[in-house]
MMTF fields as JSON, N, C-alpha, C and O atoms, coordinates in Angstrom:
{
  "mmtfVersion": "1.0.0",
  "mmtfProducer": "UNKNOWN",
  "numBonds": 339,
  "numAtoms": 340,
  "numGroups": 85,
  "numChains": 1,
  "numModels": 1,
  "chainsPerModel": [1],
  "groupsPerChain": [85],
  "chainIdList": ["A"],
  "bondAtomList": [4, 2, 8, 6, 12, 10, 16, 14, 20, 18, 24, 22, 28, 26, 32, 30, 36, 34, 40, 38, 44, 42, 48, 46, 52, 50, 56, 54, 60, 58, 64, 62, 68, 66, 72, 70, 76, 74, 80, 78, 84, 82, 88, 86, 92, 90, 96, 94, 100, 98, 104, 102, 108, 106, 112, 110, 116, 114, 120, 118, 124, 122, 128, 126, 132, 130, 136, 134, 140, 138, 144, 142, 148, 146, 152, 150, 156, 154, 160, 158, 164, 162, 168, 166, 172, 170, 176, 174, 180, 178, 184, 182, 188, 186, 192, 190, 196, 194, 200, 198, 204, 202, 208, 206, 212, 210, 216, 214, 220, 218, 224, 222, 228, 226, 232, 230, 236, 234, 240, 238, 244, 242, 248, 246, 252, 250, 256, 254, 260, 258, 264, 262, 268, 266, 272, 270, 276, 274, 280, 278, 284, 282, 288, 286, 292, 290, 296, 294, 300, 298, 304, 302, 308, 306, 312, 310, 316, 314, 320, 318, 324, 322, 328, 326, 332, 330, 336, 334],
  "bondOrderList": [1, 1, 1, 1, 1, 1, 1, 1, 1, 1, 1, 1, 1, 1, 1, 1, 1, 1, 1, 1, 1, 1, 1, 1, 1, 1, 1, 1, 1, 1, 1, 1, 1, 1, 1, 1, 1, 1, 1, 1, 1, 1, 1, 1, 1, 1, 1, 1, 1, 1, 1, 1, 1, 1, 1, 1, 1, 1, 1, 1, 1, 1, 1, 1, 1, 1, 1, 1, 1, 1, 1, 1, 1, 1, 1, 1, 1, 1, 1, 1, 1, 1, 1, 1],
  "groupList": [{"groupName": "UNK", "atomNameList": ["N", "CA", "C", "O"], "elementList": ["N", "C", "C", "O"], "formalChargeList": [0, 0, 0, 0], "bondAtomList": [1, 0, 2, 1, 3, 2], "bondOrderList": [1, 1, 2], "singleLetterCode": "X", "chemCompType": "L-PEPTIDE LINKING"}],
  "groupTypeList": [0, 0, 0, 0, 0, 0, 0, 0, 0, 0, 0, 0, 0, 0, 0, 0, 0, 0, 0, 0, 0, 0, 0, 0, 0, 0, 0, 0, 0, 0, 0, 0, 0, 0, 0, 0, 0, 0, 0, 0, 0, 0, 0, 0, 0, 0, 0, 0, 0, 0, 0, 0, 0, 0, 0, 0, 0, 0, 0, 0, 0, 0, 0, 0, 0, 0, 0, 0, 0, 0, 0, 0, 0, 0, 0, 0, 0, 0, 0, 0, 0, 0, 0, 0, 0],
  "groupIdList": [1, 2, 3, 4, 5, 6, 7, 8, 9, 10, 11, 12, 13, 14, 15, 16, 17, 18, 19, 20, 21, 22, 23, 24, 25, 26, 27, 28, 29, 30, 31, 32, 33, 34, 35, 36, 37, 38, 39, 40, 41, 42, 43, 44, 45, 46, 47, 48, 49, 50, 51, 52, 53, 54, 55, 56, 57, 58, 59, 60, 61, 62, 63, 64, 65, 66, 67, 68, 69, 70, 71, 72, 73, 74, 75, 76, 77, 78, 79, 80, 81, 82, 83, 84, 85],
  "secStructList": [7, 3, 3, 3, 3, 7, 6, 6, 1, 7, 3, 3, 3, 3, 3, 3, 2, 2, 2, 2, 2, 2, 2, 2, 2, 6, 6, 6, 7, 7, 7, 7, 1, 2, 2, 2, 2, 2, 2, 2, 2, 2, 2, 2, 2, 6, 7, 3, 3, 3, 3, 3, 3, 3, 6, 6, 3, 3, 3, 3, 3, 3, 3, 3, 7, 7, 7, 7, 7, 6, 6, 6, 6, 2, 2, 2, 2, 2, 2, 2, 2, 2, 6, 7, 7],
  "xCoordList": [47.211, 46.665, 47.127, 47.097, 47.57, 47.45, 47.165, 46.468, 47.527, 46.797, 47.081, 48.036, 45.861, 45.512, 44.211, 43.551, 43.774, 42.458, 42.542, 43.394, 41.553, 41.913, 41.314, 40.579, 41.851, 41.029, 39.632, 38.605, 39.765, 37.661, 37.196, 36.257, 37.529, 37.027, 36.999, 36.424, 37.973, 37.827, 39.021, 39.655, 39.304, 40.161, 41.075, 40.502, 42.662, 42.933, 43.616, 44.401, 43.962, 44.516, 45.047, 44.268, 46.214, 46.939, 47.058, 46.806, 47.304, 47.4, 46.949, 46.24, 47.494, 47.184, 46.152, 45.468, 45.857, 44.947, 43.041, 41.907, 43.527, 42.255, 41.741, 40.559, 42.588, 42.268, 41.524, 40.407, 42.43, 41.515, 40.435, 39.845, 39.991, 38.611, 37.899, 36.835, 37.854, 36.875, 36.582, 35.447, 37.708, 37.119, 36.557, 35.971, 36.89, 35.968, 34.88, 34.086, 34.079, 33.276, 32.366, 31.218, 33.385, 32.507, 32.105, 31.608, 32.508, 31.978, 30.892, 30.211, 30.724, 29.509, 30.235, 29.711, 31.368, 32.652, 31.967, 31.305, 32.563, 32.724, 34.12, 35.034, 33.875, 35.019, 35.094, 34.148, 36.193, 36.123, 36.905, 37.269, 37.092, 37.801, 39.507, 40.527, 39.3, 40.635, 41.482, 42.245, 41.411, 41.746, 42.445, 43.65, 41.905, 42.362, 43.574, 44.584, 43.005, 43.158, 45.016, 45.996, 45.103, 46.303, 47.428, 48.629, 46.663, 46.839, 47.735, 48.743, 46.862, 47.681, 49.166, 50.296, 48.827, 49.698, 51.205, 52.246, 51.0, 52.1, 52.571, 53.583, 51.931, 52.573, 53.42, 54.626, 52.511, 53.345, 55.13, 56.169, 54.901, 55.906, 57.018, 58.117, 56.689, 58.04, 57.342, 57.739, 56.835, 56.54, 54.953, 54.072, 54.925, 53.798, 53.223, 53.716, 51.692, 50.745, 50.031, 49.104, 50.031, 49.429, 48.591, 48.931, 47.144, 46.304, 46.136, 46.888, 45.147, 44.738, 43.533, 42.893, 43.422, 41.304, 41.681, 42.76, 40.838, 40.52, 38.469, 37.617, 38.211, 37.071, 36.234, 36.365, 35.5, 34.722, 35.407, 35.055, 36.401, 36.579, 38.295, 39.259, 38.503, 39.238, 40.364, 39.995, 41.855, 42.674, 43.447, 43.785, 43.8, 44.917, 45.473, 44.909, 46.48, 47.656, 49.078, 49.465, 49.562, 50.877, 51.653, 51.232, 53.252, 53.769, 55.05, 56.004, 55.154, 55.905, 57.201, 57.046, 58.552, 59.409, 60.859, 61.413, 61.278, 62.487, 63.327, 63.2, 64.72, 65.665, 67.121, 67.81, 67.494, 68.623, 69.747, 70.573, 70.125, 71.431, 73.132, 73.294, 73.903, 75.11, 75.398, 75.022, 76.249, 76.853, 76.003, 76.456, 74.663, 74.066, 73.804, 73.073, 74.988, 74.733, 76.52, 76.977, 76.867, 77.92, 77.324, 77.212, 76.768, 75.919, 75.008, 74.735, 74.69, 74.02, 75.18, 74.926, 76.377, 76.868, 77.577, 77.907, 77.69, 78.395, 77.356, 77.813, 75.796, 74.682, 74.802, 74.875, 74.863, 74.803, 76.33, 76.255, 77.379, 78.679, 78.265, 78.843, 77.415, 76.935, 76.677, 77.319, 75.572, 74.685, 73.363, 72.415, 73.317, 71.668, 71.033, 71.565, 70.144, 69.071, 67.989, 67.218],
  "yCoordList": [-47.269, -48.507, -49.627, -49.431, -50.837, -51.561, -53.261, -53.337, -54.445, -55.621, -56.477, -56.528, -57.467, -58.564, -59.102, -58.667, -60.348, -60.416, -61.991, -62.708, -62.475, -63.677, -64.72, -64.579, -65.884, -67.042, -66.96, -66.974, -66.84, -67.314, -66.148, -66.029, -64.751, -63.854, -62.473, -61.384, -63.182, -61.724, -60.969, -61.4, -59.68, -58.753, -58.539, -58.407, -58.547, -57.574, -56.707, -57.199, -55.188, -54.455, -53.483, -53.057, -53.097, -51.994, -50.555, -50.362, -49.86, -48.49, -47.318, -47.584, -45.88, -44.803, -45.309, -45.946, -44.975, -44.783, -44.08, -44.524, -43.055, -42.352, -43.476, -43.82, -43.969, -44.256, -45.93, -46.357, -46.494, -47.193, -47.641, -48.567, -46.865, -46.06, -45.682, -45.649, -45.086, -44.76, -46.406, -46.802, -47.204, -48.364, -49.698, -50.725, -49.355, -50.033, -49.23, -50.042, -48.207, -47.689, -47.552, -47.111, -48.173, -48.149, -49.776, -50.12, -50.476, -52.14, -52.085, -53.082, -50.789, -51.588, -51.749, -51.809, -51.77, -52.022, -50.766, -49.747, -51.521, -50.195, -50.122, -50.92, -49.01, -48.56, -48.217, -47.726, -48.586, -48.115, -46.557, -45.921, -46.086, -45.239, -45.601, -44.929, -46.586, -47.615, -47.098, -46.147, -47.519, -47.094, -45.144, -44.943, -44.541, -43.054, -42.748, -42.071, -43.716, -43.522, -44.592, -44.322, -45.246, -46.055, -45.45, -45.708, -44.365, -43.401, -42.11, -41.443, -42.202, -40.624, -41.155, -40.697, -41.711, -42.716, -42.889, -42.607, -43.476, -43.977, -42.584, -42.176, -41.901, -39.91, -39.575, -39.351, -39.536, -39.079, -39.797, -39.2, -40.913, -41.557, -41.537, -42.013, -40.955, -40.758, -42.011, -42.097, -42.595, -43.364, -43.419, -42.563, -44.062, -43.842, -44.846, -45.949, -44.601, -46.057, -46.397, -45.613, -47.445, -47.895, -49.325, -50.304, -48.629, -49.892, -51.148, -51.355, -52.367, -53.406, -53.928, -54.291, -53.86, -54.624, -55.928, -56.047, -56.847, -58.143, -57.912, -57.889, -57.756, -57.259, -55.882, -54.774, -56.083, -54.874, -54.609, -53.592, -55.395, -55.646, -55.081, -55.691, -53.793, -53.347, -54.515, -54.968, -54.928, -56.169, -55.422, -55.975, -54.004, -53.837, -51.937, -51.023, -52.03, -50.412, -51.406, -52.306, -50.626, -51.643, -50.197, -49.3, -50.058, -49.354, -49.249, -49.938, -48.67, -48.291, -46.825, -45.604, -47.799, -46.678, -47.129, -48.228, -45.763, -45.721, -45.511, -44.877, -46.283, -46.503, -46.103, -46.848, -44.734, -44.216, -44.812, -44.57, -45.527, -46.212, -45.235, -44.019, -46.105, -45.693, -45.076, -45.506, -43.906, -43.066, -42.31, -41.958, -41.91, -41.42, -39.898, -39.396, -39.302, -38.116, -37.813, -36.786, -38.708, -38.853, -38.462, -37.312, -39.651, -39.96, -38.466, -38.277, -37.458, -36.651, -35.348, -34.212, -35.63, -34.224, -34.848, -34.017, -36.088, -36.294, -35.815, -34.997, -36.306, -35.061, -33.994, -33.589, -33.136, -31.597, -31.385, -30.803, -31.843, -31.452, -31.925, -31.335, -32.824, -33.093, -31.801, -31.341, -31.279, -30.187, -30.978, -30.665, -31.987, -32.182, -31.351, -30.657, -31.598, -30.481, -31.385, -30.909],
  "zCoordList": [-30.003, -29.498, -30.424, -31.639, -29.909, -30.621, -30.181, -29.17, -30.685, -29.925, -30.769, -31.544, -30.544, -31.76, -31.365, -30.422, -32.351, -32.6, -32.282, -32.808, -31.348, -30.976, -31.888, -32.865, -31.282, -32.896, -32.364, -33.041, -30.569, -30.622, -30.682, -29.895, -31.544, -31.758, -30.534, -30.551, -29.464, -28.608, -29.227, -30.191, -28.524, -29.103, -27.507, -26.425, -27.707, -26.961, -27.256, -28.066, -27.062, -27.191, -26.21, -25.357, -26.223, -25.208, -25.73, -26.919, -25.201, -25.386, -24.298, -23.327, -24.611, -23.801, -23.606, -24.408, -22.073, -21.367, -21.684, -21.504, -22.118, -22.961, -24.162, -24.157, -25.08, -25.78, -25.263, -25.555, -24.56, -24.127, -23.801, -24.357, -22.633, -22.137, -22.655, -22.038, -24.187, -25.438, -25.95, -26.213, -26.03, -27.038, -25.881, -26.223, -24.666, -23.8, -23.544, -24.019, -23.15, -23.568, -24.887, -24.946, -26.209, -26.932, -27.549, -28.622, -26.494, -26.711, -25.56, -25.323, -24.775, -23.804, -22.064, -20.951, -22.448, -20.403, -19.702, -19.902, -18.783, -17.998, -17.065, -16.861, -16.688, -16.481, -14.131, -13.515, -13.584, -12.666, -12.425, -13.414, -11.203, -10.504, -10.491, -10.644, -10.306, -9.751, -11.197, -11.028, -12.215, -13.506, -13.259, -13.113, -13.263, -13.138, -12.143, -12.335, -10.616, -9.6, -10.074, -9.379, -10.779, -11.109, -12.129, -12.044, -13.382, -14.204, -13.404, -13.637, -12.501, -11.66, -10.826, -10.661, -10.647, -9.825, -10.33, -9.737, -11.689, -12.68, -12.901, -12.331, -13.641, -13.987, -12.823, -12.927, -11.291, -10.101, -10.545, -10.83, -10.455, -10.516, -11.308, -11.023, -12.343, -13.91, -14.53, -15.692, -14.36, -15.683, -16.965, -16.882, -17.565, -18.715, -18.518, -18.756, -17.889, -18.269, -18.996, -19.202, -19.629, -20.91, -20.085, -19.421, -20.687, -20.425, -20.965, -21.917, -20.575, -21.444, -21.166, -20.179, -22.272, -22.275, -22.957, -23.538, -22.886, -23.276, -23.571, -22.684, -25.331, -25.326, -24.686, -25.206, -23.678, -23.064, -21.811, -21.213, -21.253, -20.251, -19.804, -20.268, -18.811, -18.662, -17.747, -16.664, -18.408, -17.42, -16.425, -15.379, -16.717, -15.853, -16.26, -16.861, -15.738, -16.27, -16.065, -15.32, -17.217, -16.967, -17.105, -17.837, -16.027, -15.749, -16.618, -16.256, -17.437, -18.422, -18.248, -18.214, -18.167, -17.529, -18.261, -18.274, -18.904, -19.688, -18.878, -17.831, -19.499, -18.599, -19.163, -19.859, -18.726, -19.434, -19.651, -18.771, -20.512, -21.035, -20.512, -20.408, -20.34, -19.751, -21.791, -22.882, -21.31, -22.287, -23.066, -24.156, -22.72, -23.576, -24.104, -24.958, -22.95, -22.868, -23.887, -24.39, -23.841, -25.17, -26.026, -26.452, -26.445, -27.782, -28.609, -29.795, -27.144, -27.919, -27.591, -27.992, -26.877, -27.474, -29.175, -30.021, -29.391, -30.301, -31.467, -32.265, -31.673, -32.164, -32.395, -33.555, -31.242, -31.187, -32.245, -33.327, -31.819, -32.626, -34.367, -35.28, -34.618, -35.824, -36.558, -37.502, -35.923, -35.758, -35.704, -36.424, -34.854, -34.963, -33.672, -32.806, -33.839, -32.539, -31.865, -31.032]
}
């Protein structure tokens, strides 16, 4: 998780999902369905969702998806011939 701390004292922070959900849960939020139901969603999909709270208050899932660079499968036989693993 990580974030920042605002000047008028709210907090926001992003991160896994779980972890989220523990530190809005442990200011007092609550939490919907919609949240899980957005979680499963993103996995189906190939990508990683990482939440965001603003204080107690759950903002969103943001859809987080790596994007394989041209030559990269170079790059790791040139690795393996290293001997990396």
């Amino acid at each position: 998780m990580s974030g920042t701390d605002l000047l008028d004292g709210g907090e926001v922070r992003k991160g896994a999902v779980e972890a989220i959900k523990g530190f809005v849960r442990s200011r007092g939020g609550r939490l919907t369905p919609d949240l899980d139901t957005g979680y499963e969603r993103v996995l189906r999909l190939g990508g990683t969702p990482l939440a965001v709270r603003k204080d107690a208050e759950l903002y969103g899932l943001i859809y987080l998806k790596d994007i394989v660079k041209p030559g990269i499968r170079e790059r790791f036989d040139q690795l393996r011939w290293m001997g990396g693993r």
